[in-house]
C-alpha positions as CSV (number, residue, x, y, z in Angstrom):
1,X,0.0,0.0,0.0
2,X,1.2,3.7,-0.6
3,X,0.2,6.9,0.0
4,X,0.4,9.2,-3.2
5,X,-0.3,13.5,-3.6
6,X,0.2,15.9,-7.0
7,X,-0.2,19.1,-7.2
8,X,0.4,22.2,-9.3
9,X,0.5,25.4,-8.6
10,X,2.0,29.3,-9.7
11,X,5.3,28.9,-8.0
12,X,7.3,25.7,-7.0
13,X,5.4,22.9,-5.3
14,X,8.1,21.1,-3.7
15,X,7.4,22.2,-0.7
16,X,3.7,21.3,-0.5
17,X,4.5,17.7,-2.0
18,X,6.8,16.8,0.9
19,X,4.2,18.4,3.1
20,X,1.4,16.3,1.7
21,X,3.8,12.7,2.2
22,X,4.2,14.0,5.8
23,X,0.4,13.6,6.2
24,X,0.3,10.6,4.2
25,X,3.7,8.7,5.8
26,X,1.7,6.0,7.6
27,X,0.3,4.5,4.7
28,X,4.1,3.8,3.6
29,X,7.6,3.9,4.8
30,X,10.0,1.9,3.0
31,X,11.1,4.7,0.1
32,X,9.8,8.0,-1.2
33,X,9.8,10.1,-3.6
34,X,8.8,13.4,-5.6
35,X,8.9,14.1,-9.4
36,X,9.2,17.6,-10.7
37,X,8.4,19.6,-14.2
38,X,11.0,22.4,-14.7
39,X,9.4,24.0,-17.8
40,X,10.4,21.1,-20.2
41,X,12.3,19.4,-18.1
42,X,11.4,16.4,-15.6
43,X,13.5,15.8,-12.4
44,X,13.1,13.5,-9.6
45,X,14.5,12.3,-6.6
46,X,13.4,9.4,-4.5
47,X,15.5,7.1,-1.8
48,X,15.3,4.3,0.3
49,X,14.1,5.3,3.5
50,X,11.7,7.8,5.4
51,X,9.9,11.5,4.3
52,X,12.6,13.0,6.1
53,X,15.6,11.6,4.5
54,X,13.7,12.6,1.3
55,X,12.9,16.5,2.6
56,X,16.9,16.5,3.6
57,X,17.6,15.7,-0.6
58,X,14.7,18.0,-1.9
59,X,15.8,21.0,0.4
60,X,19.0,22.1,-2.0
61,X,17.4,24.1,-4.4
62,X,17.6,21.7,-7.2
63,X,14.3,20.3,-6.6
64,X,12.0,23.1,-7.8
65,X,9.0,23.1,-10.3
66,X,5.5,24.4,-10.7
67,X,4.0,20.6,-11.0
68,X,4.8,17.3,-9.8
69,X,3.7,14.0,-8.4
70,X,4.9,12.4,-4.9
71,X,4.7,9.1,-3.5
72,X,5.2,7.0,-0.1
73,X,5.5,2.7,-0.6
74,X,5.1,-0.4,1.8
75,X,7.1,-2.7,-0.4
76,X,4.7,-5.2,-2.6
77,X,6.2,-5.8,-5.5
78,X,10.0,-6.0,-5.5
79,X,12.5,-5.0,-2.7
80,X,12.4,-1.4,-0.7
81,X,15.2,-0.8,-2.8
82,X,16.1,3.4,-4.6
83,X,15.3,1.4,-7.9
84,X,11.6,0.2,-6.9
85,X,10.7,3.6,-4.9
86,X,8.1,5.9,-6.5
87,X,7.9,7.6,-8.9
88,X,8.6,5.2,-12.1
89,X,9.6,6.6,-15.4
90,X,9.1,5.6,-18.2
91,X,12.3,4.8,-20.7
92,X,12.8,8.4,-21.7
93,X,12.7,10.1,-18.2
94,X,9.7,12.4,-19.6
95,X,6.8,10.9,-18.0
96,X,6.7,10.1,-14.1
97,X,4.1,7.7,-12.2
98,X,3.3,7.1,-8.5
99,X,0.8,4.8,-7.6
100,X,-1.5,3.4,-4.6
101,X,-2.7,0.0,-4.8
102,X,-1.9,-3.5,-6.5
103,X,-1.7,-4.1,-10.6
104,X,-3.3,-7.5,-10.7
105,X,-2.3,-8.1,-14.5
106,X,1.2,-6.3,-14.8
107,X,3.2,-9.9,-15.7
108,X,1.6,-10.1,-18.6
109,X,1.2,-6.1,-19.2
110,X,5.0,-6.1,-18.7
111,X,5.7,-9.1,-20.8
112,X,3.8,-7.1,-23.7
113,X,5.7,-3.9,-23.5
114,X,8.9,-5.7,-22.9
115,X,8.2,-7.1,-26.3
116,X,7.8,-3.5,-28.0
117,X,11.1,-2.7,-26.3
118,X,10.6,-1.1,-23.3
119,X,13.2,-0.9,-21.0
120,X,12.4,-2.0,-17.3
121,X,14.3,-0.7,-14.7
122,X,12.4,-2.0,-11.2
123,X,10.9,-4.6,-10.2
124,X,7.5,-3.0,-9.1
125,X,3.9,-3.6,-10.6
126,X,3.8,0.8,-11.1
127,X,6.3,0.9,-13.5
128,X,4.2,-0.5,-16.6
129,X,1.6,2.2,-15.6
130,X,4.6,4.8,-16.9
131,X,5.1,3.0,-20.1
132,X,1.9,2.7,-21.0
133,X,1.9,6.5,-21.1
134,X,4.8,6.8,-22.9
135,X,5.2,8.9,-25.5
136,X,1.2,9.4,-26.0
137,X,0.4,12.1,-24.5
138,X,2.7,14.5,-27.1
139,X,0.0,14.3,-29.9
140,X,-3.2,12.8,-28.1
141,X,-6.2,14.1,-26.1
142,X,-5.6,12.7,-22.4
143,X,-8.6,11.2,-22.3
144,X,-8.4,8.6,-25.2
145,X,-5.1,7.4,-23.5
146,X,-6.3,6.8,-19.9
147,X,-9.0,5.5,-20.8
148,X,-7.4,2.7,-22.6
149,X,-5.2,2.7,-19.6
150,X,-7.9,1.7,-17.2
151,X,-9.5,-0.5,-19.3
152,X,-6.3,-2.5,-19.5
153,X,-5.0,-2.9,-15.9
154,X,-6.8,-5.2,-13.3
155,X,-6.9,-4.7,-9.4
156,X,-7.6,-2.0,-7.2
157,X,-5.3,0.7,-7.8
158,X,-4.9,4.4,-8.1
159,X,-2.6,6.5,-9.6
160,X,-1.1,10.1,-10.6
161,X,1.3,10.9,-13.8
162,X,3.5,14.0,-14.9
163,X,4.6,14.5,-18.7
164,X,7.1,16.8,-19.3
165,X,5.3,17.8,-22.4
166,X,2.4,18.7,-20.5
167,X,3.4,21.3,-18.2
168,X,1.4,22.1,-15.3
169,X,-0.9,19.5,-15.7
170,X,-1.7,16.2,-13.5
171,X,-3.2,13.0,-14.9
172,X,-4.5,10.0,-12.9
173,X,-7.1,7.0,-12.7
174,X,-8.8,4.8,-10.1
175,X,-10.6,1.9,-9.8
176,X,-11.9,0.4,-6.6
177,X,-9.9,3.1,-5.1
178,X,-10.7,7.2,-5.3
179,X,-9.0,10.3,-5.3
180,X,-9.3,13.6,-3.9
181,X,-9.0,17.3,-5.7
182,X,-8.5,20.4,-3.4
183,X,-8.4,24.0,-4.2
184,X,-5.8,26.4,-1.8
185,X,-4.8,29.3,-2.7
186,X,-2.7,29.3,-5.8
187,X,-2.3,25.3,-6.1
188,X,-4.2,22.8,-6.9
189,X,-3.8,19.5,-4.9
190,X,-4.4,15.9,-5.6
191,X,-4.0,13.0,-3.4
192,X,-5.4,9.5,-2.2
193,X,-6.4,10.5,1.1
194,X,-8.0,13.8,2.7
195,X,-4.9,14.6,5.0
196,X,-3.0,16.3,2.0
197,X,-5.8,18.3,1.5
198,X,-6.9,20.1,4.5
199,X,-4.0,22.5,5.5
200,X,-5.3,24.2,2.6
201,X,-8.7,23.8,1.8
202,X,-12.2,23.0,3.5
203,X,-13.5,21.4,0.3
204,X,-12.8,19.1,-2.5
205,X,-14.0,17.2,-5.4
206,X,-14.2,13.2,-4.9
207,X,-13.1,11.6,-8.0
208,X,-15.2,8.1,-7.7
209,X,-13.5,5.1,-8.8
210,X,-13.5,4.1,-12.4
211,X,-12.4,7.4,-12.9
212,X,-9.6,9.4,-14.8
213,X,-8.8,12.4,-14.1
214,X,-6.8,16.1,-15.5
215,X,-5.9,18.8,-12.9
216,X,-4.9,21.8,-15.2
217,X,-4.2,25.0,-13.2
218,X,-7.2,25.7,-10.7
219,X,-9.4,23.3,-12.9
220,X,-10.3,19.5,-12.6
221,X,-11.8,17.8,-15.3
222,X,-13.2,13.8,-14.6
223,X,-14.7,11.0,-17.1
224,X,-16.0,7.8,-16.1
225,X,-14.8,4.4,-18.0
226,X,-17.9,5.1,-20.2
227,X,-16.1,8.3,-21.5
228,X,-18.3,10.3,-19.8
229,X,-17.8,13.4,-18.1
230,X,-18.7,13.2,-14.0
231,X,-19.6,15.5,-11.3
232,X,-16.6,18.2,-10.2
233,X,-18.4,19.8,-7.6
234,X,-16.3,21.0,-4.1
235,X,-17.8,19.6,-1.1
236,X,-17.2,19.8,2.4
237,X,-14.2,18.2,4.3
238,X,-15.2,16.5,7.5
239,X,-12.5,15.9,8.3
240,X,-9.7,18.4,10.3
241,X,-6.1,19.3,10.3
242,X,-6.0,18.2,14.2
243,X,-7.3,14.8,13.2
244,X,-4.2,14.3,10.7
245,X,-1.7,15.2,13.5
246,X,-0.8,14.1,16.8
247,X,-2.5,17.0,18.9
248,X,-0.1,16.7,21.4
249,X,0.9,13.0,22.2
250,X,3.6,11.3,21.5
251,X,2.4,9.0,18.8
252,X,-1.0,8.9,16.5
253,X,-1.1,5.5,18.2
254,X,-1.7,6.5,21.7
255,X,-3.8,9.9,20.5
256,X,-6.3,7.4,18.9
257,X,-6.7,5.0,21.9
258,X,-7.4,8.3,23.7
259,X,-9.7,9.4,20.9
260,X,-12.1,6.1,21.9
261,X,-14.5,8.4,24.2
262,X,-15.4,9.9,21.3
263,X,-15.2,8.2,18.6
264,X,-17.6,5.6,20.9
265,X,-19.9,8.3,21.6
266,X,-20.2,9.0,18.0
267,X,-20.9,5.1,16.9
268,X,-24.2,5.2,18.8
269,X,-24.8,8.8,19.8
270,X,-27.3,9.6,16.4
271,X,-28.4,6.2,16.3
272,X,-30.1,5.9,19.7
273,X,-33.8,8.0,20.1
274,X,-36.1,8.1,23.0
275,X,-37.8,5.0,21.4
276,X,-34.6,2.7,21.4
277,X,-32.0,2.1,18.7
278,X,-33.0,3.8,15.5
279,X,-30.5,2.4,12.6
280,X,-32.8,3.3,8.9
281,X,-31.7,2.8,5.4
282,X,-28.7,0.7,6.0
283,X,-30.0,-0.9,3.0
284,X,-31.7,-4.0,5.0
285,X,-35.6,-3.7,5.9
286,X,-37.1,-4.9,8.7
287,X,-39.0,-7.4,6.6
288,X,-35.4,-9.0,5.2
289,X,-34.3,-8.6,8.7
290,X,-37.2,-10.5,9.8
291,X,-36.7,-13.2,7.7
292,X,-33.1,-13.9,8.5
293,X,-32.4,-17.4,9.9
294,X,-28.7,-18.2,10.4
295,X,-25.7,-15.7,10.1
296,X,-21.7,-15.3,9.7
297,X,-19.6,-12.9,10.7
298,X,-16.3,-12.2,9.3
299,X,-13.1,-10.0,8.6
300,X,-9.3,-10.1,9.3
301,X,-7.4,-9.7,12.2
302,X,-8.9,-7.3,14.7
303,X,-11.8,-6.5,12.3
304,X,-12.5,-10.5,12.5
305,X,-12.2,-10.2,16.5
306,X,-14.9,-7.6,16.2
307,X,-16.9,-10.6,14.2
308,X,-16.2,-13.0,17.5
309,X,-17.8,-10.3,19.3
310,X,-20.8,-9.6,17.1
311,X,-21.5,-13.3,16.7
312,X,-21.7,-13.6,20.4
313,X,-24.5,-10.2,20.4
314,X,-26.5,-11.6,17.8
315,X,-26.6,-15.8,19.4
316,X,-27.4,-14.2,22.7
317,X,-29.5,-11.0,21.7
318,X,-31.4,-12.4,18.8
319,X,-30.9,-16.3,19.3
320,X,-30.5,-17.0,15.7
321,X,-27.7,-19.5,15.0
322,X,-24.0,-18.0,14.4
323,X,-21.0,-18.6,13.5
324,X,-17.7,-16.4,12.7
325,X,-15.3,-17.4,10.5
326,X,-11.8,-15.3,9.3
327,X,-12.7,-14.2,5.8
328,X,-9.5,-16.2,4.1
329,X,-11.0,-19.5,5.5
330,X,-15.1,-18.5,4.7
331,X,-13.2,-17.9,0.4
332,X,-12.1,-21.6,1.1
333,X,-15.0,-23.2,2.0
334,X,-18.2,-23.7,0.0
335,X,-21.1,-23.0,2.5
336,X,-24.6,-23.6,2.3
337,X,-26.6,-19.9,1.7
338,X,-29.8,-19.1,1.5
339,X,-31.7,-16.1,0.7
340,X,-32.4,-16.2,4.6
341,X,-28.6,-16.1,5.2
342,X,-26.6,-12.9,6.3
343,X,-23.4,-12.7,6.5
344,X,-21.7,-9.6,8.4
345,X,-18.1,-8.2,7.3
346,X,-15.9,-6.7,9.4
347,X,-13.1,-4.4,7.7
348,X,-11.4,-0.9,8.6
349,X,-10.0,-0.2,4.9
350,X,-12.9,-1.6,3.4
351,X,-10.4,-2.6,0.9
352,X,-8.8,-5.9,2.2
353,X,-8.9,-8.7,-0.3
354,X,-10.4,-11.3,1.3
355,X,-13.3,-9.8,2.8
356,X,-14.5,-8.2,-0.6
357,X,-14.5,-11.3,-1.8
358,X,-16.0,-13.6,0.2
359,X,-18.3,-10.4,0.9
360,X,-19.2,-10.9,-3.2
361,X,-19.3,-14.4,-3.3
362,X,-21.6,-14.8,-0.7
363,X,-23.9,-12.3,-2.4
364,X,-23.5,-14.4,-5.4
365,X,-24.7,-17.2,-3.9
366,X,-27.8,-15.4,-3.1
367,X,-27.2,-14.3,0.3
368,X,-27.6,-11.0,2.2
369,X,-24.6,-9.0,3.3
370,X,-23.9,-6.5,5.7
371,X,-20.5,-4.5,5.8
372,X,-19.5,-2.7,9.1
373,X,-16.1,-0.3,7.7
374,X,-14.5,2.4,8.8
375,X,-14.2,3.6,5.2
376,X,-17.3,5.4,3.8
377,X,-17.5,4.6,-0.2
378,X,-15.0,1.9,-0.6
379,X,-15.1,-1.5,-2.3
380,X,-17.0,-3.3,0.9
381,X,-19.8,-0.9,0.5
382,X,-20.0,-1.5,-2.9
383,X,-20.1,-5.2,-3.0
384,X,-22.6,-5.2,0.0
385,X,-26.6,-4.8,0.5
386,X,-26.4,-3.2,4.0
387,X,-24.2,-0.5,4.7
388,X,-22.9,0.5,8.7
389,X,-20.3,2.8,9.0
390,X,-18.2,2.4,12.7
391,X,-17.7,6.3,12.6
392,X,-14.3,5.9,14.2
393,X,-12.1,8.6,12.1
394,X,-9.1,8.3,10.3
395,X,-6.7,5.7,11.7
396,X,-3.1,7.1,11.3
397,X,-1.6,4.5,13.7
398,X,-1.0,1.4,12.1
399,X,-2.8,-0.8,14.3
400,X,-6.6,-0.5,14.8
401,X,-7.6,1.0,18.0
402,X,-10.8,3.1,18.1
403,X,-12.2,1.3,14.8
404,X,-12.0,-1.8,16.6
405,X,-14.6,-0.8,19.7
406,X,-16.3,1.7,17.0
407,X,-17.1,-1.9,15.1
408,X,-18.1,-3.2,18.2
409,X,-20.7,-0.8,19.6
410,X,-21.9,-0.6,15.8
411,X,-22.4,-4.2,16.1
412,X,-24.6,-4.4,19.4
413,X,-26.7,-2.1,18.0
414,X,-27.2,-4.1,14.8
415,X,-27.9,-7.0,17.4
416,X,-30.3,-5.1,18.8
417,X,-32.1,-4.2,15.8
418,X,-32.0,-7.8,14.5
419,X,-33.4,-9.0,17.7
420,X,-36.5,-6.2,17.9
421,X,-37.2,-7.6,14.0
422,X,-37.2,-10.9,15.2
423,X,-39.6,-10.2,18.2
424,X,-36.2,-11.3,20.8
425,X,-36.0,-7.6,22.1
426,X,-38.7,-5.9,23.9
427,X,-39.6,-2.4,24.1
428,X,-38.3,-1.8,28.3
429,X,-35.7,-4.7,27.8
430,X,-33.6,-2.6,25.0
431,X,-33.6,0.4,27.3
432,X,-32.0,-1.7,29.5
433,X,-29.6,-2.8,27.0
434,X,-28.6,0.7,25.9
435,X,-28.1,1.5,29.9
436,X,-24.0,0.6,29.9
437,X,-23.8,1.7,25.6
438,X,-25.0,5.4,27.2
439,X,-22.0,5.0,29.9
440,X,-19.4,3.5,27.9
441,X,-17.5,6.8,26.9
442,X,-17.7,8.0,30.4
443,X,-16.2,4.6,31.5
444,X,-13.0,4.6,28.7
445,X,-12.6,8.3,29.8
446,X,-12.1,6.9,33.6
447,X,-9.8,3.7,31.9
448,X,-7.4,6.2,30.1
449,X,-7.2,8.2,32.9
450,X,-5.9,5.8,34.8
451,X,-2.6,5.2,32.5
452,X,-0.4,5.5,34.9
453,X,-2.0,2.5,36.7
454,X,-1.9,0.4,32.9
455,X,1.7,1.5,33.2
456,X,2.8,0.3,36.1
457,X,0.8,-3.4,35.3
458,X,2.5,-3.9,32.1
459,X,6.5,-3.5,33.9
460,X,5.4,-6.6,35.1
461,X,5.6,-7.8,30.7
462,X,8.6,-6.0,29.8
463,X,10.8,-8.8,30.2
464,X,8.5,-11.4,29.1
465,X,9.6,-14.1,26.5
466,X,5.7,-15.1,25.3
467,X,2.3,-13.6,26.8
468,X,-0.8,-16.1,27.5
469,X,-4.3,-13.5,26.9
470,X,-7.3,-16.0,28.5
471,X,-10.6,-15.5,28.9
472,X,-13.8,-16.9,28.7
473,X,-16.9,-16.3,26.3
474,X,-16.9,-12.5,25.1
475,X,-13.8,-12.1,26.7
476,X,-12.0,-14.5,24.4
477,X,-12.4,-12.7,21.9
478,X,-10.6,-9.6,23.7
479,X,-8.0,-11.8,24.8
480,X,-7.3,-12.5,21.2
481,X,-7.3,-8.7,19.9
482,X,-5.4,-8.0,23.6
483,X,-2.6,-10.9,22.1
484,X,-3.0,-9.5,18.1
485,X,-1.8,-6.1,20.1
486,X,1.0,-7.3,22.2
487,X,2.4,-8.5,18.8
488,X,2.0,-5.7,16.7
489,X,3.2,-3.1,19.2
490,X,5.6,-4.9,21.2
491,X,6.8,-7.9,19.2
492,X,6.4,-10.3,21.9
493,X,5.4,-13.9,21.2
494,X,1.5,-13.5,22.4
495,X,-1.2,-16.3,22.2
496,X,-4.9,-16.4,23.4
497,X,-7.1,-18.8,24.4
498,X,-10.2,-19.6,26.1
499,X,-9.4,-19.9,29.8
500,X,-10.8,-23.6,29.8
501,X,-8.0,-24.7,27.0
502,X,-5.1,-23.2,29.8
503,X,-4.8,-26.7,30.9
504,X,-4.8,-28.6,28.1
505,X,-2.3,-26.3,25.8
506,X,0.3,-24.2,28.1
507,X,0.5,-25.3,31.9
508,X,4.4,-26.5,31.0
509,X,4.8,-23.1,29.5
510,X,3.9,-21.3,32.5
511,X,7.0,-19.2,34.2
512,X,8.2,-16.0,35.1
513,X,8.9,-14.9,31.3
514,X,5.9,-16.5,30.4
515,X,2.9,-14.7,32.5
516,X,-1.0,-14.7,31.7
517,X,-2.9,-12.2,31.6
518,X,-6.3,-13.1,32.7
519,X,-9.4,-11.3,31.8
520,X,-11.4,-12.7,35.1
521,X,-14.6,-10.4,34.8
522,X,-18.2,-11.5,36.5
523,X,-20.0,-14.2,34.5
524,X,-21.6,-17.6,34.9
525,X,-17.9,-19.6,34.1
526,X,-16.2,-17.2,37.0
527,X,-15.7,-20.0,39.3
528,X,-14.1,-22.1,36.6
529,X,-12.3,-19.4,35.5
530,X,-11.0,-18.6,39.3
531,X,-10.3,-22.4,39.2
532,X,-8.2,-23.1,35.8
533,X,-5.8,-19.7,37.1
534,X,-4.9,-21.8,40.5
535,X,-4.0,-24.7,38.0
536,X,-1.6,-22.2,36.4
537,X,-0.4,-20.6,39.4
538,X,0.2,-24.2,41.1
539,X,2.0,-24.9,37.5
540,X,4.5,-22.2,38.7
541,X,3.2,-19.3,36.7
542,X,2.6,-15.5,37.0
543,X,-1.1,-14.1,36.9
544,X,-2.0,-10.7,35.8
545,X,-5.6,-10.5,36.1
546,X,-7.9,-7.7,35.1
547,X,-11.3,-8.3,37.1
548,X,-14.5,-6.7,37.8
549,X,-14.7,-3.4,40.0
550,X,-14.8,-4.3,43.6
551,X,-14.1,-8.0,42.8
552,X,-11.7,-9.6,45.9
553,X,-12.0,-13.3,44.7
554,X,-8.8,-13.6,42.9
555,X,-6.3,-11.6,45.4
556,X,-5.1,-14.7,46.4
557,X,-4.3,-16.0,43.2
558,X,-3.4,-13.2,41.0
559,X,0.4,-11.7,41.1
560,X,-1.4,-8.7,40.4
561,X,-4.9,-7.0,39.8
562,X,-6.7,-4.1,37.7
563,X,-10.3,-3.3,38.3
564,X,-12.5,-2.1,35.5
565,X,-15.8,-0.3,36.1
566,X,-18.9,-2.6,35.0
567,X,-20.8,-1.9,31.7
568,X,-22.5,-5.0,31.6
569,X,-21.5,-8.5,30.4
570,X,-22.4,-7.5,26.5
571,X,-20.1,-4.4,26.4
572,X,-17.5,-5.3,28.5
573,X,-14.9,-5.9,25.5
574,X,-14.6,-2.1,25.0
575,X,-13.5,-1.3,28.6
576,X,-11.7,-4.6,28.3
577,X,-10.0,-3.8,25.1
578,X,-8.8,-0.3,25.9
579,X,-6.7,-1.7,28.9
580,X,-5.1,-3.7,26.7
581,X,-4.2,-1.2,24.0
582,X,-2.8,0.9,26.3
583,X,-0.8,-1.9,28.1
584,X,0.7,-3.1,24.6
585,X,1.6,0.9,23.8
586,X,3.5,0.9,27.1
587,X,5.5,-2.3,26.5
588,X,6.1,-1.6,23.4
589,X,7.7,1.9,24.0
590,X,9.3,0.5,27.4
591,X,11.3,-1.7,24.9
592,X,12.3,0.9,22.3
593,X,9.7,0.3,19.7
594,X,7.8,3.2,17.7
595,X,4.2,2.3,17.9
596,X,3.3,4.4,14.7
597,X,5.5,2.2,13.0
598,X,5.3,-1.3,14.2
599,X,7.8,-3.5,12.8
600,X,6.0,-6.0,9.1
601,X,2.8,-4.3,10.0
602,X,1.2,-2.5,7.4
603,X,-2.6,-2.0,6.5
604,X,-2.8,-4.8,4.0
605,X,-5.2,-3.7,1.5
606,X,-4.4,-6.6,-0.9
């Protein structure tokens, strides 16, 4: 994945190119680059390493021009190598390419061109995208050309081009993946994402996938695949120059798991009326809703912990058989759908792979679908009948955070509306329910407040050689995304596992540099739960447990003990959750790690 900005303007952009990969840097940071047009000329400079080397190379002078193109890469195709950074030329150094997203077809695109002689000089899928252009733009309308462009590449993609002879103008194309057009004063930006935009404008034009694209001076023309010319209008951002940055903390990692009061509140806050839940035109009536009779959840990584959760709402809420299963393993099996049959996908991106198309084949198959993203407009939207957005922000930080317990409060209140279509849910029964929803923000508020406490619990992991996350029921599920963050953050060897498997999987594991951390909360398995952690403590190992507020029952046992404030049984994963976020942060910054930039973890949109 990459992040990739143009822009043109009166005077050199430099500058606001290397500004714009500063906003877009956690998309990509294994090379970057900028291309330039000096009147005829084309000059570029990109290197092996971060933004900053790059600003260090660009900040001589010799980098100046009125237009250009800049992009950030996460190494797909071919090594994070000078050769495979971004931009690509073409053979003649006159036309310049960045690019966001995977080339499906570009063997056989390349195989082709390398047949009319091109010359090759990386080892990335981008590179064809320059060739293609090559030399067609000197005595041809844009459009013909990118057309044919987009009509011959495969995968979701986006992409921005230079031509030296086309000054001051900016070419691009997107399929499953759009672009964004934003008017400041005196330049003309264009970009994958909003955060290039907003230092300088409060509105731009969305070009929609299947799209092509000219920025000429202060004017933006757009076509669809059909040839036909689509809607330039400005609209408003909403979306801020404080939500791009890290307002203060340390790392967009940490600002985001401090964002989760709000960006919980905001999940439910419009949804809920003095009647109960109110969630309308999602895109599935009550009467398909009604009708529904088994369901799957789905997604990767912690969007397919959110689908543990969500399974568990809907089984106990709505007590319609349900099962989750990682999107990968649901595209290699062949289940049985009906039109009664919904499945629910889980993504951030809206753009991973796996869940688009196991999203699309269970559609095909007849089925309903549901998608609960993070990403408003993108290919999981598309490919789905239902449509719930988790309303949890950008996510800068590499790992998810606040889209993970945005998906989750998103997903009781889909439970909830199930279950009232189903006639499970009563009327005085769902108030109840929304009770501990309407405190959770207050509650995470308390949780981050007490850091410090977090803090001091995870110097107890610092040394540790593997991490053991147990719990029982819901709070598998967390122990899972708790593990999944230990990973990420802290590269630590981490494993959960329902409290009742301890036993039977790790008790010769159990030591000092191996502890568990125990998520003990009330429920009807407590006492087996208070039970299997003696087994591990008479096994010789360390407890960590996190346990209900007030609860004294595992003092005894536990090496050592944080109390979380109750929200009920249901909604305990957020509270859960956000303690371990924050202990992951701290272990993996007590160990020298940048959390923004966890070591092989990228968002995989492929």
């Amino acid at each position: 994945m990459s992040g990739i900005v143009g822009c043109t303007g009166k005077e050199d952009v430099s500058c606001f190119l290397i500004q714009g990969l500063n906003r877009l840097e956690y998309l990509g940071y294994d090379s970057a680059g900028l291309a330039l047009l000096q009147e005829k000329d084309l000059v570029f400079e990109k290197i092996n390493g971060s933004v900053r080397l790059l600003t260090s190379r660009v900040n001589n002078g010799v980098f100046r021009g009125d237009t250009g193109v800049a992009g950030l890469r996460f190494a797909t195709h071919g090594e994070p190598t000078r050769a495979n950074a971004h931009p690509q030329l073409d053979c003649h150094g006159s036309v310049a390419v960045v690019h966001s997203g995977v080339i499906e077809n570009y063997k056989e695109i390349k195989s082709r061109l390398l047949a009319e002689d091109h010359r090759f000089r990386s080892a990335t899928d981008t590179e064809v995208l320059a060739h293609l252009v090559e030399g067609r733009l000197e005595g041809t309308g844009f459009l013909e050309v990118f057309l044919e462009i987009m009509n011959q590449v495969e995968g979701s993609l986006s992409f921005l081009a230079v031509d030296r002879h086309r000054p001051k103008e900016i070419f691009g194309g997107c399929s499953e993946s759009g672009l964004w057009v934003g008017f400041g004063k005196d330049i003309t930006i264009i970009s994958s994402e909003l955060a290039p935009l907003i230092a300088h404008t409060r509105k731009a034009v969305r070009v929609e996938p299947d799209s092509v694209v000219r920025v000429r001076g202060g004017e933006v023309e757009i076509y669809g695949k059909d040839g036909k010319r689509r809607d330039a209008e400005p609209k408003e951002i909403a979306f801020s120059l404080k939500q791009a940055q890290r307002g203060g903390y340390d790392f967009h990692t940490l600002k985001e798991i401090c964002e989760q009061p709000i960006s919980i509140r905001r999940a439910w806050s419009h949804r809920i009326g003095h009647r109960g839940v109110k969630l309308r035109n999602f895109g599935l009536p009550r009467r398909i809703l009604k009708q529904v009779d088994l369901v799957r959840t789905t997604g990767n990584g912690s969007s397919f912990h959110a689908a543990m959760v969500a399974k568990h709402y809907i089984e106990d809420l709505v007590r319609v058989p349900t099962a989750c299963i990682p999107a990968s393993e649901l595209l290699a099996a062949d289940p049985s759908v009906s039109e009664r049959s919904l499945l629910i996908a889980f993504s951030q991106s809206g753009r991973t792979s796996d869940t688009i198309q196991a999203t699309q084949r269970w559609r095909n198959k007849g089925g309903k679908t549901l998608a609960v993203c993070n990403a408003t407009g993108s290919p999981l939207w598309k490919a789905s009948d239902g449509i719930l957005g988790s309303y949890a922000g950008p996510e800068i930080g590499r790992v998810s955070t606040k889209t993970f317990t945005g998906s989750i409060v998103t997903a009781y209140l889909f439970a909830v509306t199930l279950g009232r279509a189903q006639d499970t849910i009563k009327s005085v029964p769902e108030r109840e329910l929304l009770y501990g929803l309407q405190r959770l923000s207050a509650v995470v508020d308390e949780l981050i407040k007490r850091k410090p406490e977090i803090e001091d619990f995870a110097e107890r992991l610092v040394q540790a050689k593997s991490v053991f996350f147990t719990g029982s029921g819901l709070n598998y599920s967390t122990a899972l995304e708790g593990a999944l963050k230990m990973k990420q953050l802290a590269s630590i060897h981490s494993e959960g596992m329902p409290i009742g498997e301890m036993r039977h999987q790790i008790l010769n594991l159990v030591g000092e540099d191996r502890p568990v951390v125990a998520l003990a909360l009330d429920g009807n398995t407590f006492e087996l739960q208070k039970k299997a952690l003696q087994e591990i403590k008479d096994a010789g190992g360390v407890v960590l447990a996190l346990t209900g507020e007030g609860d004294r029952n595992l003092q005894d046992i536990a090496d050592a003990t944080f109390s979380l404030p109750s929200v009920g049984e249901l909604l305990s994963p957020v509270p859960t959750i956000v303690v371990l976020q924050i202990l992951a942060l701290t272990v993996a910054c007590r160990l020298g790690f940048d959390p923004d930039v966890p070591r092989n973890v990228k968002k995989v949109f492929d």
